[in-house]
Structures are given as C-alpha cells and as structure tokens.
C-alpha positions in Angstrom: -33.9 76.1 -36.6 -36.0 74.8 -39.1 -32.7 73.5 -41.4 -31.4 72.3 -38.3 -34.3 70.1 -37.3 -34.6 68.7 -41.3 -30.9 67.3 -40.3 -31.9 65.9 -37.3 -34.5 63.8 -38.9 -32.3 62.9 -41.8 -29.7 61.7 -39.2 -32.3 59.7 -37.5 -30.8 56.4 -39.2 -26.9 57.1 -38.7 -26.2 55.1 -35.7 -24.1 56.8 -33.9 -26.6 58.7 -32.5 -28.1 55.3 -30.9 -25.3 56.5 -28.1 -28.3 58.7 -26.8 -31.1 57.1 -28.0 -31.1 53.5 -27.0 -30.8 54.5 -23.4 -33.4 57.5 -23.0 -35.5 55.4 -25.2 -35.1 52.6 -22.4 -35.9 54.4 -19.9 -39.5 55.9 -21.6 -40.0 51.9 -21.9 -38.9 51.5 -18.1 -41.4 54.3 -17.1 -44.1 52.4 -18.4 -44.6 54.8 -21.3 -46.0 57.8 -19.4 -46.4 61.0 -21.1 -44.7 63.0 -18.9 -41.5 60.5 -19.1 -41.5 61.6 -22.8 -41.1 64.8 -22.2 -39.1 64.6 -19.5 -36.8 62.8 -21.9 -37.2 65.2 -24.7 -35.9 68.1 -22.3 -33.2 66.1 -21.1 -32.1 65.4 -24.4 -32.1 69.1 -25.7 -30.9 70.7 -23.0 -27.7 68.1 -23.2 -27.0 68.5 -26.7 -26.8 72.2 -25.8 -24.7 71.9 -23.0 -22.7 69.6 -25.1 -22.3 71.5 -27.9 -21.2 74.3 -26.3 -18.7 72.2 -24.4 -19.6 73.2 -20.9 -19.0 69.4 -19.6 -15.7 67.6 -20.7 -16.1 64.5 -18.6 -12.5 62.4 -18.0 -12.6 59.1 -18.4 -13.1 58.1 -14.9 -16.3 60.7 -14.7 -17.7 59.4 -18.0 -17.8 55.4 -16.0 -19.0 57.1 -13.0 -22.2 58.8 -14.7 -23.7 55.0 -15.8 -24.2 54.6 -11.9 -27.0 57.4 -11.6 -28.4 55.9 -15.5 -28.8 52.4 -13.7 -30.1 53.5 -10.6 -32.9 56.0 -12.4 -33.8 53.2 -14.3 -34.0 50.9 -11.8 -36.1 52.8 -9.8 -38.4 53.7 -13.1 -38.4 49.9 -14.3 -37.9 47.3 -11.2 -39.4 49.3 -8.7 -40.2 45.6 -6.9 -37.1 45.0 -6.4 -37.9 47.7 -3.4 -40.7 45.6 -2.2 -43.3 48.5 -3.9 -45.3 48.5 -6.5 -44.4 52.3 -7.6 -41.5 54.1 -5.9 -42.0 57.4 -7.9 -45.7 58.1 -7.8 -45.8 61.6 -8.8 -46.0 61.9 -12.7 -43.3 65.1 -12.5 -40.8 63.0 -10.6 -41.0 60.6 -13.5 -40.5 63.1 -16.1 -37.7 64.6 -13.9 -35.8 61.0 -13.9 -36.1 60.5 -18.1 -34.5 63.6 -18.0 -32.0 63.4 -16.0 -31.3 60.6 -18.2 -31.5 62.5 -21.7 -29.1 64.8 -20.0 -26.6 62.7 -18.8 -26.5 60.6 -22.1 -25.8 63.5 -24.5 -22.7 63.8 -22.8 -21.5 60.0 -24.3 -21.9 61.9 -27.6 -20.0 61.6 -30.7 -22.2 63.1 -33.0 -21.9 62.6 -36.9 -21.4 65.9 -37.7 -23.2 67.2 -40.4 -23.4 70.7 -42.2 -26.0 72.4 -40.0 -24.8 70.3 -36.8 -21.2 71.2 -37.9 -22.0 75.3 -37.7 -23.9 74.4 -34.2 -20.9 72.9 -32.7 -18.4 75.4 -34.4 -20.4 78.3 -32.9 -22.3 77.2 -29.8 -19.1 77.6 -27.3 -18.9 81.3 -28.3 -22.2 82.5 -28.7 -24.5 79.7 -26.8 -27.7 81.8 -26.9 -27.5 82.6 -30.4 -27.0 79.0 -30.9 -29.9 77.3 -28.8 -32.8 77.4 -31.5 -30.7 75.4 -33.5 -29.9 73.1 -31.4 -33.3 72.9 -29.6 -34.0 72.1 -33.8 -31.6 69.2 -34.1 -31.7 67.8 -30.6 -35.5 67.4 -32.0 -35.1 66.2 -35.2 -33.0 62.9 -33.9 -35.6 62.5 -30.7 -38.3 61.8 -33.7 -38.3 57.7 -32.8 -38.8 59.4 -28.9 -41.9 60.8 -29.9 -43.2 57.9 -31.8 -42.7 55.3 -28.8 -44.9 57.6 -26.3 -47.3 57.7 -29.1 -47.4 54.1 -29.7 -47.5 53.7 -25.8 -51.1 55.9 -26.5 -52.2 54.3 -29.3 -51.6 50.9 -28.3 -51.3 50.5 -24.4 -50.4 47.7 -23.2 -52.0 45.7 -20.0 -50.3 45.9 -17.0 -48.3 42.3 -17.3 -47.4 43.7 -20.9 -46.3 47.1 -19.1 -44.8 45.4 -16.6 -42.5 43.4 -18.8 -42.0 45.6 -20.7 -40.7 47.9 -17.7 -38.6 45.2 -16.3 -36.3 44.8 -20.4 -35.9 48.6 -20.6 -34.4 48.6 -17.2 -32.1 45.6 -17.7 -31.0 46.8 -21.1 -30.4 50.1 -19.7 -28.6 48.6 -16.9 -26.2 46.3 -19.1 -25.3 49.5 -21.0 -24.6 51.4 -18.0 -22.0 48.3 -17.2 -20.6 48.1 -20.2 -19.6 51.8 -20.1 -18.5 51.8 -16.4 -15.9 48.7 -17.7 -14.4 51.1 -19.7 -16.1 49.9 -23.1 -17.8 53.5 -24.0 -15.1 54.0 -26.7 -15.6 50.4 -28.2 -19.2 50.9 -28.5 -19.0 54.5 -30.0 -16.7 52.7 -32.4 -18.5 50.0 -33.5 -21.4 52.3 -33.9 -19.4 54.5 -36.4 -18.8 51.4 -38.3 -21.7 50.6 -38.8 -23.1 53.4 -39.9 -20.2 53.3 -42.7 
C-alpha cells in the first residue's frame, strides 16, 4: 500500500490524471469547500479506481456521454443552487459529501491512467483477486487525490467570505458543466488525448 501511494504522489503531475481531478476538484470548489465534500470526494474517487481497476464497469460510448448528465446536474445543484430560487438545496452536510462522491465515482470511470509499475501490478491483478488488491489501490487512488486534500485545507486555512464562496461556487459549477458538455459531444477521447500529449 505504502509503494502504491509513493506512485500516486509521484504521478500527481502527469496529466492524464487531470481526467479525474479537475472535475471532483470542481465540484469540492462548487460545495463551497465543506469538509465533508472532501471526503465525500476522496471516497468517491477510491472506491472508482477500484471498481475500475478491477473492470467491473466497461461503459460504451453512448453510456460514457450519458454519465456527464448526473456530473452537471450534481454540480449544479452543489454550485448554482439559485438557479432553484434557494439559497441551499442540499442542507444536510452528508448529502453533500454523498454528491462529491458520486462524482469521484463516476469520473474514475473516464480513466486512462498512466500506468506505472505499482499501478501496472494493481490493474494486472485487481480483476482476479479484487480484495487482495484494494489496499493498493485505496494507496494510489490516495496518492493522486493529494491536490484534493490540499484545496479542503486551503478552504480551512483561508476561508473565503460568502461573495468569495459564492463565486467561487458558481466557476466550479460552470467549469464542471462545460466538461460534462464537452464529453456528452463525443470529445472524451480528444481530451484524454490531448492530455497524454501533454504530459509527453
């Protein structure tokens, strides 16, 4: 587990894992920053990876588009919750938490991981023994949510006013919601690409 995680980290600055952290990073901005929506999101994300890894979803094409819908519309409810006419339309602190994850889940099924030697064995062995296989992967799915972490820490170290909050609420949903487009047109694949280049 402990190798495992060190990769993580290390694979912190290839990019192509921005294809699950710029949106569940979005949405921690969207929910204001709230603890819980932190570790909502860190769940989200682990448990993904693992169902990921050991290749338990397989989503088509057509499923793949489909699953921005539920991204936008968690986000939308975490970030623009005006739009609605409220002020807050999930008040309870759990339900916020259950909504970042939801989103870590979903986006660690757009994966294509740069595989790595420890990630490598993960995704070699995880479909045939999954058990054995979840420390390590609960390891790396933690090592690459480091910058995660770090932004529900700044949101405690530094919180921002309400107008700050508020903006900032409002970008994370509307980034969030342009990705989601982007991959329900069918431009997933051209992203992942473009990401892989750049990390060249």
């Amino acid at each position: 587990m402990i190798d495992a995680f060190v990769e993580g980290v290390r694979s912190i600055v290839q990019v192509c894992h921005l294809v699950i952290l710029a949106p569940v990073a979005l949405s921690i901005v969207a929910a204001r920053g709230r603890w819980l929506a932190v570790v909502g999101a860190l769940a989200g994300v682990v448990l993904g990876g693992w169902f990921f890894a050991a290749g338990w979803f397989t989503p088509s094409d057509g499923m793949l588009r489909l699953s921005a819908v539920p991204l936008i519309a968690a986000v939308v409810v975490l970030g623009a919750p005006r739009l609605f006419g409220r002020k807050e339309i999930i008040r309870s602190p759990v339900g916020v938490g259950a909504l970042t994850g939801g989103v870590g889940l979903l986006v660690t099924q757009w994966w294509r991981p740069c595989v790595g030697e420890e990630l490598g064995s993960i995704l070699t062995n995880t479909p045939d023994q999954p058990w054995s296989q979840l420390l390590p992967t609960i390891g790396f799915m933690l090592g690459i949510s480091l910058p995660l972490i770090a932004i529900g820490l700044a949101y405690v170290a530094w919180p921002p006013g309400p107008a700050a909050a508020t903006r900032l609420g409002w970008a994370g949903c509307g980034l969030t919601a342009v990705l989601g487009v982007s991959v329900i047109a069918g431009q997933h694949g051209e992203i992942v690409s473009r990401l892989f280049q750049w990390s060249q």
